[in-house]
PyMOL CGO cylinders between C-alpha atoms (Angstrom):
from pymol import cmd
from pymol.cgo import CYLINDER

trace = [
    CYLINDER, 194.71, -10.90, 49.74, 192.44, -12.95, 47.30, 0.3, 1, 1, 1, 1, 1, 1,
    CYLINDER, 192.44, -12.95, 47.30, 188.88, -13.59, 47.91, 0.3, 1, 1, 1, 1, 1, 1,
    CYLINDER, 188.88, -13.59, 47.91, 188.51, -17.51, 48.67, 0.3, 1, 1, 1, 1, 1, 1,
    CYLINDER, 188.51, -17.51, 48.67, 186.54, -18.02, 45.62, 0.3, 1, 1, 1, 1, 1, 1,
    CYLINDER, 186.54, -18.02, 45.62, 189.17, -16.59, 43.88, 0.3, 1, 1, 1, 1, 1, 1,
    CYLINDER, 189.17, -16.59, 43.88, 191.69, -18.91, 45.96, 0.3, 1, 1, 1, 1, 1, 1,
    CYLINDER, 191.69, -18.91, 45.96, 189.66, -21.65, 44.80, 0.3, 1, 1, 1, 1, 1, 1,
    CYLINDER, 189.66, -21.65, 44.80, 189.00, -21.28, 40.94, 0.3, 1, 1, 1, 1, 1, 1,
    CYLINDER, 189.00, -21.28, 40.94, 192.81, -20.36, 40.30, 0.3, 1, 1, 1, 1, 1, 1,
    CYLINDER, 192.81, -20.36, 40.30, 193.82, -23.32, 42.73, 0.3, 1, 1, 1, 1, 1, 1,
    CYLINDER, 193.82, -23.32, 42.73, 192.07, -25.80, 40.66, 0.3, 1, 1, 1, 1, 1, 1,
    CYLINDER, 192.07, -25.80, 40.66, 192.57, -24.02, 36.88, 0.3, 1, 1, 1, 1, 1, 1,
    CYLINDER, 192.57, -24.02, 36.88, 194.76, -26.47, 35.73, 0.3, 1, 1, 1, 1, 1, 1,
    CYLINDER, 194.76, -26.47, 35.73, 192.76, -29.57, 36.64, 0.3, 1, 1, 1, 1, 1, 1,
    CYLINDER, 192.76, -29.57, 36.64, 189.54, -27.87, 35.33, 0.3, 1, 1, 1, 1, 1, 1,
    CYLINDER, 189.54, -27.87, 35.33, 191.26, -27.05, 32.26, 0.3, 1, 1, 1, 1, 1, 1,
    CYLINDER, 191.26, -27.05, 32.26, 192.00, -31.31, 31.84, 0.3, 1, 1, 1, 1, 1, 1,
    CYLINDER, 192.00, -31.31, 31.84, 188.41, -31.90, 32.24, 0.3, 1, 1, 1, 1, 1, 1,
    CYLINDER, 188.41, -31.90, 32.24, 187.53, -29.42, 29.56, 0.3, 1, 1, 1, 1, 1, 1,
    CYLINDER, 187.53, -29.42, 29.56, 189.59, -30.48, 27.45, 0.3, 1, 1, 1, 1, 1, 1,
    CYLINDER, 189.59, -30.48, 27.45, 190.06, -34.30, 27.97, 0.3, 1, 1, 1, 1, 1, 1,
    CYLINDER, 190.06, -34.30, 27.97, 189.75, -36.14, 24.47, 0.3, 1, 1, 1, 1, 1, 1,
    CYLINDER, 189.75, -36.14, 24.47, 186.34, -37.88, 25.16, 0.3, 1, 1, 1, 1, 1, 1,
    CYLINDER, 186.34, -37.88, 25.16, 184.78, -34.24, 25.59, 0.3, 1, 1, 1, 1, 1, 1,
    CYLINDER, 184.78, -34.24, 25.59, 186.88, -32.33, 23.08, 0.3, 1, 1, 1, 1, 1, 1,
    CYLINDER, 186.88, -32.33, 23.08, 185.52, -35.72, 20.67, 0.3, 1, 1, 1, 1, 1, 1,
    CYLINDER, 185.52, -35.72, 20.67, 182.10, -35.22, 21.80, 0.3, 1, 1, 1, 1, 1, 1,
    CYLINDER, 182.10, -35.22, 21.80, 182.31, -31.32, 21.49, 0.3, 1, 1, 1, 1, 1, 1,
    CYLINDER, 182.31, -31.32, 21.49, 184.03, -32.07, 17.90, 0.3, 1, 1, 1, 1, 1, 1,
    CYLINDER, 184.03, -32.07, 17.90, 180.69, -33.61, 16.95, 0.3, 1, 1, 1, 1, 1, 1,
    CYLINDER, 180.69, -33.61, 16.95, 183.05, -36.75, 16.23, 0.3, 1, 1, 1, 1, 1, 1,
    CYLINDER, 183.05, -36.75, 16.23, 181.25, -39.35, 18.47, 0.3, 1, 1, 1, 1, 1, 1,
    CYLINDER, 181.25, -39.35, 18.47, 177.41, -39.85, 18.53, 0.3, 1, 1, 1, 1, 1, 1,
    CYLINDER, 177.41, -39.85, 18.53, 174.75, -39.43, 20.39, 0.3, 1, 1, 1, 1, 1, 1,
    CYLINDER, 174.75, -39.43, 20.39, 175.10, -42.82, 21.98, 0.3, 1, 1, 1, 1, 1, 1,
    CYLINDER, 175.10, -42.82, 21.98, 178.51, -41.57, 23.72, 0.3, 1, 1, 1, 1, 1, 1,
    CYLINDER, 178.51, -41.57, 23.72, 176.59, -38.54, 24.46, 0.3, 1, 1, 1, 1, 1, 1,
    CYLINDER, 176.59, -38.54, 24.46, 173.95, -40.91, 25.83, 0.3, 1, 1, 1, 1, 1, 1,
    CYLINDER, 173.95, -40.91, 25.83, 176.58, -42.59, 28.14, 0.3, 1, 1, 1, 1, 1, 1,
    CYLINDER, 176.58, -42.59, 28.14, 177.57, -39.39, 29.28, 0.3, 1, 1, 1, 1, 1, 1,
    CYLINDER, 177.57, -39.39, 29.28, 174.72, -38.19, 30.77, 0.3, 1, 1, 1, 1, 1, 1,
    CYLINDER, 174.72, -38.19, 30.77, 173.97, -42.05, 32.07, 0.3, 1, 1, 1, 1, 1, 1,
    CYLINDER, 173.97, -42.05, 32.07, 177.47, -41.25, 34.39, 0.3, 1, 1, 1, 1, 1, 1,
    CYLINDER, 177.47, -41.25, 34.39, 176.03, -38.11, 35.30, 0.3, 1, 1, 1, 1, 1, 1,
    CYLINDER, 176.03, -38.11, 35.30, 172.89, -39.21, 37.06, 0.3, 1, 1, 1, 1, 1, 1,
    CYLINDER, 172.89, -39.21, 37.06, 174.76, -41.14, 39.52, 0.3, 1, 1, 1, 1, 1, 1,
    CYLINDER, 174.76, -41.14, 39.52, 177.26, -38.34, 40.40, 0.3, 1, 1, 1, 1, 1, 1,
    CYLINDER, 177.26, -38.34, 40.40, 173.97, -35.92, 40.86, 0.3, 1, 1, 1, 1, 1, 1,
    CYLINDER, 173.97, -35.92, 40.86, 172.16, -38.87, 42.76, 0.3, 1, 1, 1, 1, 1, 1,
    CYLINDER, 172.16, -38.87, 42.76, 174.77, -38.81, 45.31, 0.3, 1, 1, 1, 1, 1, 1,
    CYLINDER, 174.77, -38.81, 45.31, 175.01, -34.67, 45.10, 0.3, 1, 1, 1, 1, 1, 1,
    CYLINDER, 175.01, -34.67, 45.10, 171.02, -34.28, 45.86, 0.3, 1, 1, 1, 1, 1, 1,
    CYLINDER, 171.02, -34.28, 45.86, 169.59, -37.29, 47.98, 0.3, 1, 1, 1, 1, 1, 1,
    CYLINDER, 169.59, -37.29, 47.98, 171.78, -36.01, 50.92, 0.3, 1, 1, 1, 1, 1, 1,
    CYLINDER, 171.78, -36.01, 50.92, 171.08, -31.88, 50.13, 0.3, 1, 1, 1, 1, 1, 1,
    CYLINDER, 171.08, -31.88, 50.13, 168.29, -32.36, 52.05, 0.3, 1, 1, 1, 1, 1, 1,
    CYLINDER, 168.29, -32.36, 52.05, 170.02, -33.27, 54.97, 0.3, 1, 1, 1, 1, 1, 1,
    CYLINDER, 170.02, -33.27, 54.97, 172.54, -30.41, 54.45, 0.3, 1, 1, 1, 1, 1, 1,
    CYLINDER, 172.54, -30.41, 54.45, 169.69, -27.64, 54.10, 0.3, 1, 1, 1, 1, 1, 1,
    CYLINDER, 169.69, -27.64, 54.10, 170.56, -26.52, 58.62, 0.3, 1, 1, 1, 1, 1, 1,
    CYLINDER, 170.56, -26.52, 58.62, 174.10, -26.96, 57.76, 0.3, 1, 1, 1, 1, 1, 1,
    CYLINDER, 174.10, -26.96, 57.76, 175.72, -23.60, 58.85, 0.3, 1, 1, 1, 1, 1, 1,
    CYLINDER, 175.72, -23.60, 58.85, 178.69, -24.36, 56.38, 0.3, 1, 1, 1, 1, 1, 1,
    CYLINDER, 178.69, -24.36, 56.38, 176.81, -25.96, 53.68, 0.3, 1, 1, 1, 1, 1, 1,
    CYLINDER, 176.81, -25.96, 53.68, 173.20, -25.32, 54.18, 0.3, 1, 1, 1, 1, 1, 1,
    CYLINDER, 173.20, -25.32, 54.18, 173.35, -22.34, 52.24, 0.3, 1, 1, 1, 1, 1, 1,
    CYLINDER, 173.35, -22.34, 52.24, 174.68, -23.41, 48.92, 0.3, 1, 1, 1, 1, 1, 1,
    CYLINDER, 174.68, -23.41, 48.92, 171.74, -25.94, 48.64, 0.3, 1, 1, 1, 1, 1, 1,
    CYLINDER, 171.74, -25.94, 48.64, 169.28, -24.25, 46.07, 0.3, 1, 1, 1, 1, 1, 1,
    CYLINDER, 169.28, -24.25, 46.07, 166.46, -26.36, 44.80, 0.3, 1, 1, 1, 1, 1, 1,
    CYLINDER, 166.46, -26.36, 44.80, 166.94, -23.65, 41.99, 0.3, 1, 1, 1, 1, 1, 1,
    CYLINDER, 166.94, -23.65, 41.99, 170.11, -25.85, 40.70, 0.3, 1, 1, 1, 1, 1, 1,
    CYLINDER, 170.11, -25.85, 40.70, 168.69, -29.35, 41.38, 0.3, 1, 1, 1, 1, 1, 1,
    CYLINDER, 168.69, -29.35, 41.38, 169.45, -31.43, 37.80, 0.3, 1, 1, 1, 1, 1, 1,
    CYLINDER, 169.45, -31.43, 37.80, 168.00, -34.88, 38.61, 0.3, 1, 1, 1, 1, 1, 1,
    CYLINDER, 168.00, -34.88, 38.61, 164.42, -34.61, 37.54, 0.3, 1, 1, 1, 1, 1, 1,
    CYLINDER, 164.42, -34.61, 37.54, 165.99, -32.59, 34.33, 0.3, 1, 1, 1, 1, 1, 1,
    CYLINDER, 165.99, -32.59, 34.33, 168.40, -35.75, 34.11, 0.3, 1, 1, 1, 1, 1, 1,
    CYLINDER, 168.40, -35.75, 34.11, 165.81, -38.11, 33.87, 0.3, 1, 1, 1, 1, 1, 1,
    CYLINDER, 165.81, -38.11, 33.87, 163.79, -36.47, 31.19, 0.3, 1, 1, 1, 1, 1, 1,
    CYLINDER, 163.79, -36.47, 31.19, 166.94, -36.50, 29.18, 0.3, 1, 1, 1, 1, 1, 1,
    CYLINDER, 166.94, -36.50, 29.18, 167.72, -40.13, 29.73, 0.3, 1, 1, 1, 1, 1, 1,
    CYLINDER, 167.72, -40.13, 29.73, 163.94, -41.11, 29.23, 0.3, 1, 1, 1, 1, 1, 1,
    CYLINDER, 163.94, -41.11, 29.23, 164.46, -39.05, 25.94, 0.3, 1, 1, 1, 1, 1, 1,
    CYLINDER, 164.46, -39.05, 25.94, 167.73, -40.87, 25.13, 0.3, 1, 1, 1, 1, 1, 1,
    CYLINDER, 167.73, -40.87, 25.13, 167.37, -44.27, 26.11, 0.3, 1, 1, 1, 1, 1, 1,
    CYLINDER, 167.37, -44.27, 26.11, 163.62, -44.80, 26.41, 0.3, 1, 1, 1, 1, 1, 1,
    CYLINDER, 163.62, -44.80, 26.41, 160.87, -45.25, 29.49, 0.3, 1, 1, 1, 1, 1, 1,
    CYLINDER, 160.87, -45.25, 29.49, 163.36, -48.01, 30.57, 0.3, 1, 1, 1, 1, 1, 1,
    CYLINDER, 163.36, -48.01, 30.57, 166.27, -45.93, 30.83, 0.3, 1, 1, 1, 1, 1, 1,
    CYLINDER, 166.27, -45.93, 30.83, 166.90, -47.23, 34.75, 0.3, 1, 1, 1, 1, 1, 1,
    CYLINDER, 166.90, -47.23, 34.75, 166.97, -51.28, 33.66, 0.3, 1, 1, 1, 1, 1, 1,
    CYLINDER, 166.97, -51.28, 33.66, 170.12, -50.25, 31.66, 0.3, 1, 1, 1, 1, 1, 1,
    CYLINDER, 170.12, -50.25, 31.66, 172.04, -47.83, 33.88, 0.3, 1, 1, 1, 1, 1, 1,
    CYLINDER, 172.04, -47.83, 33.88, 175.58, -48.85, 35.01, 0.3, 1, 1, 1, 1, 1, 1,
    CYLINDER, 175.58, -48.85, 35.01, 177.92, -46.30, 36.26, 0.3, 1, 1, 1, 1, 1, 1,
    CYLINDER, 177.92, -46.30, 36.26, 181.50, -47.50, 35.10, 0.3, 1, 1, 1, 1, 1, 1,
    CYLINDER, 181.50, -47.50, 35.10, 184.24, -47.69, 38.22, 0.3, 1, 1, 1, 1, 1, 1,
    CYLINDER, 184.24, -47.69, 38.22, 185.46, -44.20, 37.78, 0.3, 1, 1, 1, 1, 1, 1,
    CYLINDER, 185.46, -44.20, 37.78, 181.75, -42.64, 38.15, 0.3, 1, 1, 1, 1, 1, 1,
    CYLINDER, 181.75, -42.64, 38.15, 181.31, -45.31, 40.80, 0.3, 1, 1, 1, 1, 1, 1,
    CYLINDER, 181.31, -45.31, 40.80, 184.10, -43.40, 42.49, 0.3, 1, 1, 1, 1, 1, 1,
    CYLINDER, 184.10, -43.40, 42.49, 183.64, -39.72, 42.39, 0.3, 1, 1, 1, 1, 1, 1,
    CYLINDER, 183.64, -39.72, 42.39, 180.07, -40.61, 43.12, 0.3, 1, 1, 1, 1, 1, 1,
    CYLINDER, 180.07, -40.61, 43.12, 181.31, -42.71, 46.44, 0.3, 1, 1, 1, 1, 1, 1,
    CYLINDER, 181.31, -42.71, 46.44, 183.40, -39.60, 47.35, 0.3, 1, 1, 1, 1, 1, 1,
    CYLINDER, 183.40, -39.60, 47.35, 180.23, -37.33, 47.21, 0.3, 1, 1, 1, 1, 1, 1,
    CYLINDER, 180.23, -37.33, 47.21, 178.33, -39.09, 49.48, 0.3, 1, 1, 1, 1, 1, 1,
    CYLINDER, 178.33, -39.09, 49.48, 181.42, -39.29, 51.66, 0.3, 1, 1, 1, 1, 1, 1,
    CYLINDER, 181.42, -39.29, 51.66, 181.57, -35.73, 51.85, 0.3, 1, 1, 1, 1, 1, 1,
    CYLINDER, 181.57, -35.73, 51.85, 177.93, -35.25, 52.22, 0.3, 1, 1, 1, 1, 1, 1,
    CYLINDER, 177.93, -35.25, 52.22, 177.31, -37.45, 55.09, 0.3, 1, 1, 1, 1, 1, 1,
    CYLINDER, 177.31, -37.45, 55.09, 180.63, -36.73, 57.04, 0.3, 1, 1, 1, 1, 1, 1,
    CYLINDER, 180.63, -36.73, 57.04, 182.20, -33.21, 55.89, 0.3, 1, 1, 1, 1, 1, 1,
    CYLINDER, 182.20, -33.21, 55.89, 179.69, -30.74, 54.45, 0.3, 1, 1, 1, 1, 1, 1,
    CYLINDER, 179.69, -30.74, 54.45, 182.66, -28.08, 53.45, 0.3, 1, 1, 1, 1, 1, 1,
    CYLINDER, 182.66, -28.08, 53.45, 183.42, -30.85, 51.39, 0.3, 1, 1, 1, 1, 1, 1,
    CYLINDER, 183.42, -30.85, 51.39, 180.36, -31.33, 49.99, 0.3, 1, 1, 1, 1, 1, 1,
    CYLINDER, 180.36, -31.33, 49.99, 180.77, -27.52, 48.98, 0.3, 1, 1, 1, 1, 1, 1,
    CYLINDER, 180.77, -27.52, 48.98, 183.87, -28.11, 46.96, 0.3, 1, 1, 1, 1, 1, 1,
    CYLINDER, 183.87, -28.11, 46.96, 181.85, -31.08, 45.08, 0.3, 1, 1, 1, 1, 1, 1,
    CYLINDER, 181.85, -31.08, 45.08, 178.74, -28.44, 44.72, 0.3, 1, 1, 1, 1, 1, 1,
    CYLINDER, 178.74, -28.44, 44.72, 181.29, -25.97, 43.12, 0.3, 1, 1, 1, 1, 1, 1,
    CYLINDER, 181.29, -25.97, 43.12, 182.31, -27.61, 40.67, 0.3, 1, 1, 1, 1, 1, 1,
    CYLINDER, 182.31, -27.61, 40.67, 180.12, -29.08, 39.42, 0.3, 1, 1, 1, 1, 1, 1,
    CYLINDER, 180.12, -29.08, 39.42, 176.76, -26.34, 39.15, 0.3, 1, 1, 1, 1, 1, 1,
    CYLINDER, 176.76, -26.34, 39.15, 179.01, -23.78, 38.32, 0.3, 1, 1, 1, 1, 1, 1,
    CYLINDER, 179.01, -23.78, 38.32, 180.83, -25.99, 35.38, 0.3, 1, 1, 1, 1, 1, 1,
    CYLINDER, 180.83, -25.99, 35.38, 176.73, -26.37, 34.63, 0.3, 1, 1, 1, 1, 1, 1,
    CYLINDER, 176.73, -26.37, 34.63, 176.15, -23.17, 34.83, 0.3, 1, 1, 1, 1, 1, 1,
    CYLINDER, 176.15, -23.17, 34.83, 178.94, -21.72, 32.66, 0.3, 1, 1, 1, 1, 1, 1,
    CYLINDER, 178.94, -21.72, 32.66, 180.80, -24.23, 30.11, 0.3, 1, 1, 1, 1, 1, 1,
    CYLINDER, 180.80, -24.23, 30.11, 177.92, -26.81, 30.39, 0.3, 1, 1, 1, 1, 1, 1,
    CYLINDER, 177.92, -26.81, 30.39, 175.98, -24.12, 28.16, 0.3, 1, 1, 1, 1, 1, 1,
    CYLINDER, 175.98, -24.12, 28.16, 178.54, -25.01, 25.08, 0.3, 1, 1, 1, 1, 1, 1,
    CYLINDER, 178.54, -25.01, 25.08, 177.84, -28.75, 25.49, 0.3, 1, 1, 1, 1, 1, 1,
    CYLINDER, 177.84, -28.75, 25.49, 173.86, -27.95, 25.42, 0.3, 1, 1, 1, 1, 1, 1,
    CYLINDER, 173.86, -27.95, 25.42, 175.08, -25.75, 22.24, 0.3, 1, 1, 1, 1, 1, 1,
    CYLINDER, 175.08, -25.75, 22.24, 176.64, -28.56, 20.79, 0.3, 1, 1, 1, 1, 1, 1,
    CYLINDER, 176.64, -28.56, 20.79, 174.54, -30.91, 21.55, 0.3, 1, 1, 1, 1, 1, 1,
    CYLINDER, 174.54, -30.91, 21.55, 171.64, -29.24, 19.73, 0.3, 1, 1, 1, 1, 1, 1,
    CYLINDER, 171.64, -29.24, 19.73, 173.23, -28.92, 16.76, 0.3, 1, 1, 1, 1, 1, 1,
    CYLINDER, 173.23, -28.92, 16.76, 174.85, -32.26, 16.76, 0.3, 1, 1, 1, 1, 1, 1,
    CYLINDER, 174.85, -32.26, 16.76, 172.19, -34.44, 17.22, 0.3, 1, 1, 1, 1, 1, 1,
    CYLINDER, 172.19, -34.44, 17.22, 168.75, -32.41, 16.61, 0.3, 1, 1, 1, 1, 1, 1,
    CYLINDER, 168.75, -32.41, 16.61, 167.84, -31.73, 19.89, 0.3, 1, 1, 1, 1, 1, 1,
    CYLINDER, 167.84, -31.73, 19.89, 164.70, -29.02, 20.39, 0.3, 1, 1, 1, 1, 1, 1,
    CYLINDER, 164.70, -29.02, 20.39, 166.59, -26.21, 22.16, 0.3, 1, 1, 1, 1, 1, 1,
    CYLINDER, 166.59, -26.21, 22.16, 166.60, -26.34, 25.55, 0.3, 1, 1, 1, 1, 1, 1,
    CYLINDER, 166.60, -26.34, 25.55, 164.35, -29.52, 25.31, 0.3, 1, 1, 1, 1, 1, 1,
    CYLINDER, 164.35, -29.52, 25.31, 164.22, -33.22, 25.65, 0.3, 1, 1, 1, 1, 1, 1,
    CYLINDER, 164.22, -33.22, 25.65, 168.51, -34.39, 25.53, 0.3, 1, 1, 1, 1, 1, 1,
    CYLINDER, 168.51, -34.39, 25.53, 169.48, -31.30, 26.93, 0.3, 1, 1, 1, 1, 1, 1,
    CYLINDER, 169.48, -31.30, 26.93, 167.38, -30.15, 30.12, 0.3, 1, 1, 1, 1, 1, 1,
    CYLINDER, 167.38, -30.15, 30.12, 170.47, -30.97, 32.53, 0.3, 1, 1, 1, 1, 1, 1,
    CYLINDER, 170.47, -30.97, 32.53, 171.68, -27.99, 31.03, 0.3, 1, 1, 1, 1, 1, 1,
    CYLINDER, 171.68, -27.99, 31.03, 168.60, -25.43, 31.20, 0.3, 1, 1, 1, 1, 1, 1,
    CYLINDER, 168.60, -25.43, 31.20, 168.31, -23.85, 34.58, 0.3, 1, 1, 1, 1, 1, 1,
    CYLINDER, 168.31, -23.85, 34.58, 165.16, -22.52, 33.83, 0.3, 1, 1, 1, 1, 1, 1,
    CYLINDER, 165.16, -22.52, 33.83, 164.51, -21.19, 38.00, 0.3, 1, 1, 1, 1, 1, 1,
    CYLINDER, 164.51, -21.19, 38.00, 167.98, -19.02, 37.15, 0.3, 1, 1, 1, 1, 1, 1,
    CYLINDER, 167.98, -19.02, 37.15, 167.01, -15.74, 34.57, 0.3, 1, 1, 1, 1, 1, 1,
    CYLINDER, 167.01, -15.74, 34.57, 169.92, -13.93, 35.17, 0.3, 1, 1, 1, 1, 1, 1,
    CYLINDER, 169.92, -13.93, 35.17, 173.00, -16.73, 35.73, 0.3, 1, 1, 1, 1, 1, 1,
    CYLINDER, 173.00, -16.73, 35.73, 175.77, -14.08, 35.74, 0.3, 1, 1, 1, 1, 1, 1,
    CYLINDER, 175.77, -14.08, 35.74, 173.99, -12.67, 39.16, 0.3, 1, 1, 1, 1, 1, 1,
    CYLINDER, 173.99, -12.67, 39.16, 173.77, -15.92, 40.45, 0.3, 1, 1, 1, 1, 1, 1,
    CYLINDER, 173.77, -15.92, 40.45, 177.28, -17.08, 39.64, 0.3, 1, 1, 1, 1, 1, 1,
    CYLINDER, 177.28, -17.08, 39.64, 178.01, -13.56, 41.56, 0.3, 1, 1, 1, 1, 1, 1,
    CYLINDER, 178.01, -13.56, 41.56, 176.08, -14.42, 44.86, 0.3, 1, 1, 1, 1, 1, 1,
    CYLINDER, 176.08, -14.42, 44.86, 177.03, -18.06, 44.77, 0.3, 1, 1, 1, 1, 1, 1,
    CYLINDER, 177.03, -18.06, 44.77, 181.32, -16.73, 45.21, 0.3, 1, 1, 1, 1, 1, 1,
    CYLINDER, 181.32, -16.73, 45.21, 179.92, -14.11, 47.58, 0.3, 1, 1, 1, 1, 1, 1,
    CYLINDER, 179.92, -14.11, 47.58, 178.80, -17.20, 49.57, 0.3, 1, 1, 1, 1, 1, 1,
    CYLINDER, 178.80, -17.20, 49.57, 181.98, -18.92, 49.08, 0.3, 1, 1, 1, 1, 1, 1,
    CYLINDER, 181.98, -18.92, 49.08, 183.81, -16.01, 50.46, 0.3, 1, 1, 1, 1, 1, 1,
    CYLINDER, 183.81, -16.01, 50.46, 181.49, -15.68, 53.40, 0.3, 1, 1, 1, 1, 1, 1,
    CYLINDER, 181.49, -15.68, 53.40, 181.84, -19.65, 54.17, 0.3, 1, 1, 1, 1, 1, 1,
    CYLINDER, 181.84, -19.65, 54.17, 182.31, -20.62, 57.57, 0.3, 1, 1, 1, 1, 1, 1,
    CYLINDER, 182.31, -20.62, 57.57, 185.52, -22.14, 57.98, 0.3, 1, 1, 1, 1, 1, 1,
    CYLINDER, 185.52, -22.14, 57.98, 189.11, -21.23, 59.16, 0.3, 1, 1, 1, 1, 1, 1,
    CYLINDER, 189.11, -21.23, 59.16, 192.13, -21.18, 57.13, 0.3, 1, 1, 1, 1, 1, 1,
    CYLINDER, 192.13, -21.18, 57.13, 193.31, -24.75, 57.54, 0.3, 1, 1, 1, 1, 1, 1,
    CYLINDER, 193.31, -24.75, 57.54, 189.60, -25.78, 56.54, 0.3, 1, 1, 1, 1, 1, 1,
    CYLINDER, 189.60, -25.78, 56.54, 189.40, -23.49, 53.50, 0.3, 1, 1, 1, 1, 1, 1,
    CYLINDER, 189.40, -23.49, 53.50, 192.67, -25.73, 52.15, 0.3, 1, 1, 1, 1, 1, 1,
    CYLINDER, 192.67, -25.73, 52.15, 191.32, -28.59, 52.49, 0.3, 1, 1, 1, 1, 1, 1,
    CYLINDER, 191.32, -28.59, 52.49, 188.27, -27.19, 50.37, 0.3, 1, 1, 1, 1, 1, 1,
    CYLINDER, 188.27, -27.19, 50.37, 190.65, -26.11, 47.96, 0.3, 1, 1, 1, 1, 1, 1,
    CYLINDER, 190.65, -26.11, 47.96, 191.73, -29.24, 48.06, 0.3, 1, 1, 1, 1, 1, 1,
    CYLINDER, 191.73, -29.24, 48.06, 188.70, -31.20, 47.50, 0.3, 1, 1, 1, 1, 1, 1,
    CYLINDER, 188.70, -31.20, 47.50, 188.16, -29.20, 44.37, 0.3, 1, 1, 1, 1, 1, 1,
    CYLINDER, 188.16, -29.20, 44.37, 191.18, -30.21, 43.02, 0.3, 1, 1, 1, 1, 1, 1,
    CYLINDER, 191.18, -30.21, 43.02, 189.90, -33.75, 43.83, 0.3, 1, 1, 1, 1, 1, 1,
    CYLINDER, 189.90, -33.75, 43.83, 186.56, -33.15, 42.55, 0.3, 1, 1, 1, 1, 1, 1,
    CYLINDER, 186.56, -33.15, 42.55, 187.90, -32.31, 39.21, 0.3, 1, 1, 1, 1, 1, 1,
    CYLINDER, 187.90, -32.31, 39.21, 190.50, -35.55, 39.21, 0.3, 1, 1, 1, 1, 1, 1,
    CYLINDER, 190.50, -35.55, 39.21, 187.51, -37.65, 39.39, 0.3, 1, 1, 1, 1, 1, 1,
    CYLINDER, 187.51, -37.65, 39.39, 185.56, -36.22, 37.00, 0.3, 1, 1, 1, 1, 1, 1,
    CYLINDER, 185.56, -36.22, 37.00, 188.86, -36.47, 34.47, 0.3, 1, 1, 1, 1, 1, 1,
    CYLINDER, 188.86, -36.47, 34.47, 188.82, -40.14, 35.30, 0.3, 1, 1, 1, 1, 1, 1,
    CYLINDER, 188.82, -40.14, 35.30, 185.26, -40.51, 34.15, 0.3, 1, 1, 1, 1, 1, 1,
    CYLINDER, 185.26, -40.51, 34.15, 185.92, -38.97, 31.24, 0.3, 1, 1, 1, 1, 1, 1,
    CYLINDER, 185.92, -38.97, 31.24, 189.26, -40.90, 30.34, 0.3, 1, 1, 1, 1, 1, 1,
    CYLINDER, 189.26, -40.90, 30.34, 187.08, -44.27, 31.06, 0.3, 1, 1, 1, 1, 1, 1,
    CYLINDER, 187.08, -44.27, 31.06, 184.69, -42.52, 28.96, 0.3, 1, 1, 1, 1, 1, 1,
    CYLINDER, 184.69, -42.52, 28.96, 187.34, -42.17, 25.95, 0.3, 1, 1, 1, 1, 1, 1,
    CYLINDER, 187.34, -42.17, 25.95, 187.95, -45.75, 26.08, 0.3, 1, 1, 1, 1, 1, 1,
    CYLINDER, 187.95, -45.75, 26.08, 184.96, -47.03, 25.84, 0.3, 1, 1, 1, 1, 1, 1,
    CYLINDER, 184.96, -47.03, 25.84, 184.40, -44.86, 22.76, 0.3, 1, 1, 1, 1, 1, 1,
    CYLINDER, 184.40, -44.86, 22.76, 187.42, -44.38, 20.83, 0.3, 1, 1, 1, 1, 1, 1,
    CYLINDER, 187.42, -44.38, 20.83, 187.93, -42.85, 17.84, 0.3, 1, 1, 1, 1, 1, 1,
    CYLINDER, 187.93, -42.85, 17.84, 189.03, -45.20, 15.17, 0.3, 1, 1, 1, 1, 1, 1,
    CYLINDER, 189.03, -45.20, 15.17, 192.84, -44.42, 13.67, 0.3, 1, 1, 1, 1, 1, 1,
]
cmd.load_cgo(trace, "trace")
């Protein structure tokens, strides 16, 4: 019988592979948009990791998701170095999360305050997408638009607390198959992944429309 983090990443594989390769981020990726979409991006992002990491602390004597929260992963003070960097010291007067970020980031605090396995399937996928293909954005994004490596623009991406990520992607599964929940539960968490990933494809399709590419 499979592991359940096994269960989980081949449960949600085809709405992870949308994500990836949605046309905003195969456009951004493509080095066809500019840094201002890029910009944009990482404005929506703040709001879903707002939601993700005021309530962690509240979640730290969970015994289902207490043990997934690592101040090792935490990306908002690295978020707002990059937004200070791409927007200026003013960055906050400007911010507006568009419906579809408004959403997801609704449905992480939902989870968060009233279903912490929940919360786990929003942790998931989103510091292990950081984790592994969030390194080929930082990649790209270096080379598109002149960012230092691993510097101001692109410090979401740099875990710098995590030297060996392949041995912490390892542990962090081990805790997913140790999690404390029944079958029934662990489908809904599989589940909620699925969901996870629907609402970040929805922030990314707004995304595309409010930067398409021109015929």
């Amino acid at each position: 019988m499979d592991s359940f983090s096994t269960l989980i990443r081949t449960a949600s594989h085809e709405q992870h592979v949308e994500a990836e390769t949605s046309t905003f981020m195969s456009d951004l990726l493509g080095g066809r948009l500019g840094v201002d979409a890029y910009a944009r991006y990482t404005e929506q992002l703040w709001f879903v990791y707002e939601a993700l990491e005021t309530h962690a602390g509240r979640l730290t004597s969970d015994p289902v998701a207490g043990p997934f929260v690592r101040p090792e992963l935490m990306r908002l003070s690295s978020l707002e170095r990059d937004l200070a960097h791409l927007r200026g010291p003013h960055w906050r007067t400007g911010l507006a999360p568009l419906p579809a970020t408004e959403a997801y980031a609704a449905r992480v605090r939902e989870c968060a305050e009233r279903w912490p396995a929940g919360y786990v399937a929003h942790h998931y996928t989103r510091y292990l997408g950081d984790l592994s293909g969030g390194q080929i954005i930082r990649d790209r994004a270096e080379r598109a638009w002149g960012f230092a490596r691993k510097g101001d623009g692109v410090r979401f991406y740099v875990f710098e607390e995590i030297t060996n990520p392949a041995a912490f992607k390892r542990e962090y599964r081990e805790l997913l198959d140790g999690i404390r929940a029944d079958d029934l539960e662990k489908q809904r968490v599989v589940a909620e992944c699925r969901r996870a990933f629907a609402l970040n494809t929805a922030v990314f399709r707004a995304l595309g429309e409010e930067f398409p590419l021109s015929a």
